[in-house]
N, C-alpha and C positions, 0 to 999 in steps of 0.2 A: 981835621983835615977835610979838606973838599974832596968830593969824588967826580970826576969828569965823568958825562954824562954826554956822552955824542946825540944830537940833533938830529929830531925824525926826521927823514927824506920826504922830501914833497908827495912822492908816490904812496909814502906810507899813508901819512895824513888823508892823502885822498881815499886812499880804501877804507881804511877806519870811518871816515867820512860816509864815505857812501853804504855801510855796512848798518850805520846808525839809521842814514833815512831808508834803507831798505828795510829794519825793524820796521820803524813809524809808520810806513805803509803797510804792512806787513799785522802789524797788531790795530789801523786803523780798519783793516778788512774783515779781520776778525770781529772788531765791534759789530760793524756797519752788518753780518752774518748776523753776530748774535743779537742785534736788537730788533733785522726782520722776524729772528724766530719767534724770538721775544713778544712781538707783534702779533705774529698769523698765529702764535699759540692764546694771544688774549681776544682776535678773532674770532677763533674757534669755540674759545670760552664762552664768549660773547652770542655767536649763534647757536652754541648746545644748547645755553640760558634763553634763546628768544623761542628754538624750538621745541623747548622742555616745556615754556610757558603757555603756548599756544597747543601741545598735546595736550597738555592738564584740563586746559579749558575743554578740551575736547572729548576726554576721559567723562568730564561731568556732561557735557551734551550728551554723551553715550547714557549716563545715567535716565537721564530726562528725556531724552527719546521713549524709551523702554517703557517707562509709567504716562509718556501718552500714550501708546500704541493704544490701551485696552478703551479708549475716550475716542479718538480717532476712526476705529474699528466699529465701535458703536453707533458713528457718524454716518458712515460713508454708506449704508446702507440705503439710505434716507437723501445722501449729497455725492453723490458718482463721483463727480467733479471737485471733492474739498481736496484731491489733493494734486491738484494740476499746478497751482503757486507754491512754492518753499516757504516753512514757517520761520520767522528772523526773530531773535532775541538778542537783547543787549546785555552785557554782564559786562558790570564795569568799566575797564577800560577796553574791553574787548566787544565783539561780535559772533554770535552762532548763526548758521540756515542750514535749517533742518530741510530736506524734501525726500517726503516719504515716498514709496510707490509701493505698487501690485509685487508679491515675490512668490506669486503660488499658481500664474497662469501660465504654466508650463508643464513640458514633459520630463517627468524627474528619471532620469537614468537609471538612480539606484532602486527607481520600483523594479528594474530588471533581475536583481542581484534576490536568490533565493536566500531566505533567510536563514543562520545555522541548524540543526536538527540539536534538540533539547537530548534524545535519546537518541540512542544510534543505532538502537533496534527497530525505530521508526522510521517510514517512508521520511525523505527531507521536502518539509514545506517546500508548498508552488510560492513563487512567486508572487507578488501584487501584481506584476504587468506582464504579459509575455509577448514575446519577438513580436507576432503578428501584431499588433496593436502598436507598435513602434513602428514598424512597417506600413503600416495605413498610412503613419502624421509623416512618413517621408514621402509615400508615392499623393497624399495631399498636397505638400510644397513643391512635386514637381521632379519629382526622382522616380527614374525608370522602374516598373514592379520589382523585375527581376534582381535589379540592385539594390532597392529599397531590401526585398524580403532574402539576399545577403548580407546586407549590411546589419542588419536587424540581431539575424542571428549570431553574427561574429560578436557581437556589441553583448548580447545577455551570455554568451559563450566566455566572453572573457571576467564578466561581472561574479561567472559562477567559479572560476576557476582559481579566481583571487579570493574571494568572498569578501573583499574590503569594500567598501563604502568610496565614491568615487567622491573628490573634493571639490572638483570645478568639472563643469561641462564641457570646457577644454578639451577634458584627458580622450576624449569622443573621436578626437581628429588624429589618435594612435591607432587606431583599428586599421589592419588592414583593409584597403579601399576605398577608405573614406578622403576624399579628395581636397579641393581647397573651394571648389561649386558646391561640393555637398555640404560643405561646413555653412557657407554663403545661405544657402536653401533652409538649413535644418537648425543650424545653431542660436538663432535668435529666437529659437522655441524650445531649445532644450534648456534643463536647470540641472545640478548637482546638489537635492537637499538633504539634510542628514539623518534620512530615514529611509526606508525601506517599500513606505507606502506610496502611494498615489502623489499626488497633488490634487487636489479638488479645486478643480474650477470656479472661481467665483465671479455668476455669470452678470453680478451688478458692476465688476470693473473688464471684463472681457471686452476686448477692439475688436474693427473685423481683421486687423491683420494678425489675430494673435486665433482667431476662430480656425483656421485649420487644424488645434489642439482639438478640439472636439472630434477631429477623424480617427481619433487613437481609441475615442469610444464609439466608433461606429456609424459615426454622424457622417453624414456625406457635405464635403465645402462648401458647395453655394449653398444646401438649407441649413447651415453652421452662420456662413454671412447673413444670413434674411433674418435669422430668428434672431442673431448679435443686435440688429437693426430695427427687430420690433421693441426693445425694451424701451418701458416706459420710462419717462421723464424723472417717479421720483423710485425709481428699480424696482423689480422684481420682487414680491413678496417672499418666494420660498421656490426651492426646486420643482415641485407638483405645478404650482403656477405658471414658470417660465417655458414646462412641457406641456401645460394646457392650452395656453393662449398659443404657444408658437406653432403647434402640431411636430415638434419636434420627437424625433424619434429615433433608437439606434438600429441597427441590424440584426440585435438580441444576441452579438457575443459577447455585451458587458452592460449591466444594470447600470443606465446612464444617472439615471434618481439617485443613485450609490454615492457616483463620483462626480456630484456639482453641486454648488450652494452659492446663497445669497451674500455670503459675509467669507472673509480670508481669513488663513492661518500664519502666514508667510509674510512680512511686509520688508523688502527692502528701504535702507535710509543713506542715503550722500547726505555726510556731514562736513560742513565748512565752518571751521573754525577758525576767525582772525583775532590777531591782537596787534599793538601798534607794530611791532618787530616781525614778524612773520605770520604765516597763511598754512593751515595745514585743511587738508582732506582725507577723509576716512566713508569708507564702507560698511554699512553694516545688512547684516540677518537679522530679523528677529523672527523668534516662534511664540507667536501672543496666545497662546492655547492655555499658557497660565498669566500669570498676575501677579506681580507687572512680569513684565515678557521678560524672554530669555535670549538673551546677546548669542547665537547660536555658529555665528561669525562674522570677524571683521579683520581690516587690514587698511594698512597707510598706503592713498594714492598717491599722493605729491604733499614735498615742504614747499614752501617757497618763504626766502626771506625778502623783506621790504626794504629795509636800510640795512 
């Protein structure tokens, strides 16, 4: 027997209808989601992989920096100027530029910071540097005495308080009173090195705008600039030399013979590493006091991708 089966209503058809392409579009928006993710996820793959490969390459320039330093250093004593051009290497399909500089003509902050006491029955170590002598190299660039010889003191006041080791010459511009002129004035002569002592001088790459460091040991500006200006052509043989020939001399609150020399401890490197996919730049420290030197720090300026 048949069974009668009443005929869907037009209306019905059309809902059904439109219920279907409402799926269709419905699961085609879905696709069209899931295969941009799809996408920007093999993107992403794609630049972690170009900038993995341009760090790497970068990792090994850092290596190869490090074991010239001590070649380079041996140089420059002799060549003022080797390192005013970036050194280029090719490594396969890639490219390094190395450009080394000066990292030790400055005033290192943490010489402020007294070092811990071994015994605590003992007086606590002085200091390598004190306020006053930090206060010279500010009232040298141009800062009022009286603010220079506060800022000074607030500045080795907090160094002692903390006893940590400052990381960037930055942290300089937290001190009460130090302004955004005084940073202007002071900061492109302060360093944060990972020590304790001095920075010595090395007076075969010293400029004369970097010679107002020499007021921290007593030296007075202009005969800081004259004597930067007398050195010969192929540098200075030795400390005893540069104080013979120039008639330079301190005020005798700090043995200037002490803290200057002919050759650096300190060498900064901007490292550029390219390869066909991306560009990366790196920073480094190095402490060439051993051999081969010591990566003492570093940090990532900029990626940049190519394609």
């Amino acid at each position: 027997m048949t069974l009668y089966r009443p005929a869907a209503k037009r209306s019905e058809r059309g809902a059904a209808l439109l219920a279907v392409l409402a799926m269709v579009v419905l699961l085609a928006g879905f696709a069209t989601v899931g295969l941009e993710r799809l996408k920007a996820a093999g993107n992403r793959i794609t630049e972690a992989e170009a900038r993995g490969e341009a760090q790497l390459l970068a990792s090994a320039a850092t290596a190869a920096s490090a074991n010239m330093a001590a070649s380079l250093k041996a140089r420059l004593r002799m060549q003022p100027g080797l390192l005013d051009s970036p050194i280029e290497m090719a490594a396969g399909d890639g490219k390094v530029a190395l450009r080394f500089a000066e990292g030790g003509n400055c005033f290192n902050l943490n010489a402020l910071a007294a070092p811990p006491a071994t015994d605590p029955a003992m007086a606590r170590p002085q200091p390598a540097a004190r306020p006053q002598d930090f206060a010279r190299l500010l009232v040298a660039v141009g800062i009022p005495l009286l603010e220079a010889d506060s800022l000074s003191k607030a500045t080795a006041a907090r160094l002692g308080q903390t006893g940590q080791l400052w990381a960037d010459p930055s942290e300089w511009a937290t001190i009460a009173g130090v302004t955004q002129r005084h940073w202007q004035l002071a900061g492109p002569l302060l360093c944060a090195l990972p020590t304790r002592e001095r920075a010595s001088i090395n007076l075969n790459s010293l400029t004369a705008d970097r010679a107002p460091i020499l007021a921290s040991l007593g030296v007075g500006s202009d005969k800081a600039r004259l004597a930067v200006s007398m050195r010969p052509a192929g540098g200075w043989a030795s400390a005893n030399d540069f104080l013979g020939r120039s008639g330079l001399s301190s005020d005798g609150a700090v043995n200037i013979e002490n803290e200057v020399g002919t050759s650096t401890r300190w060498m900064q490197v901007e490292l550029v590493a390219t390869t066909g996919r991306a560009r990366v730049t790196r920073e480094l420290l190095l402490d060439t006091i051993q051999l081969p030197a010591e990566v003492v720090y570093s940090r990532w300026v900029r990626v940049e991708m190519l394609s």
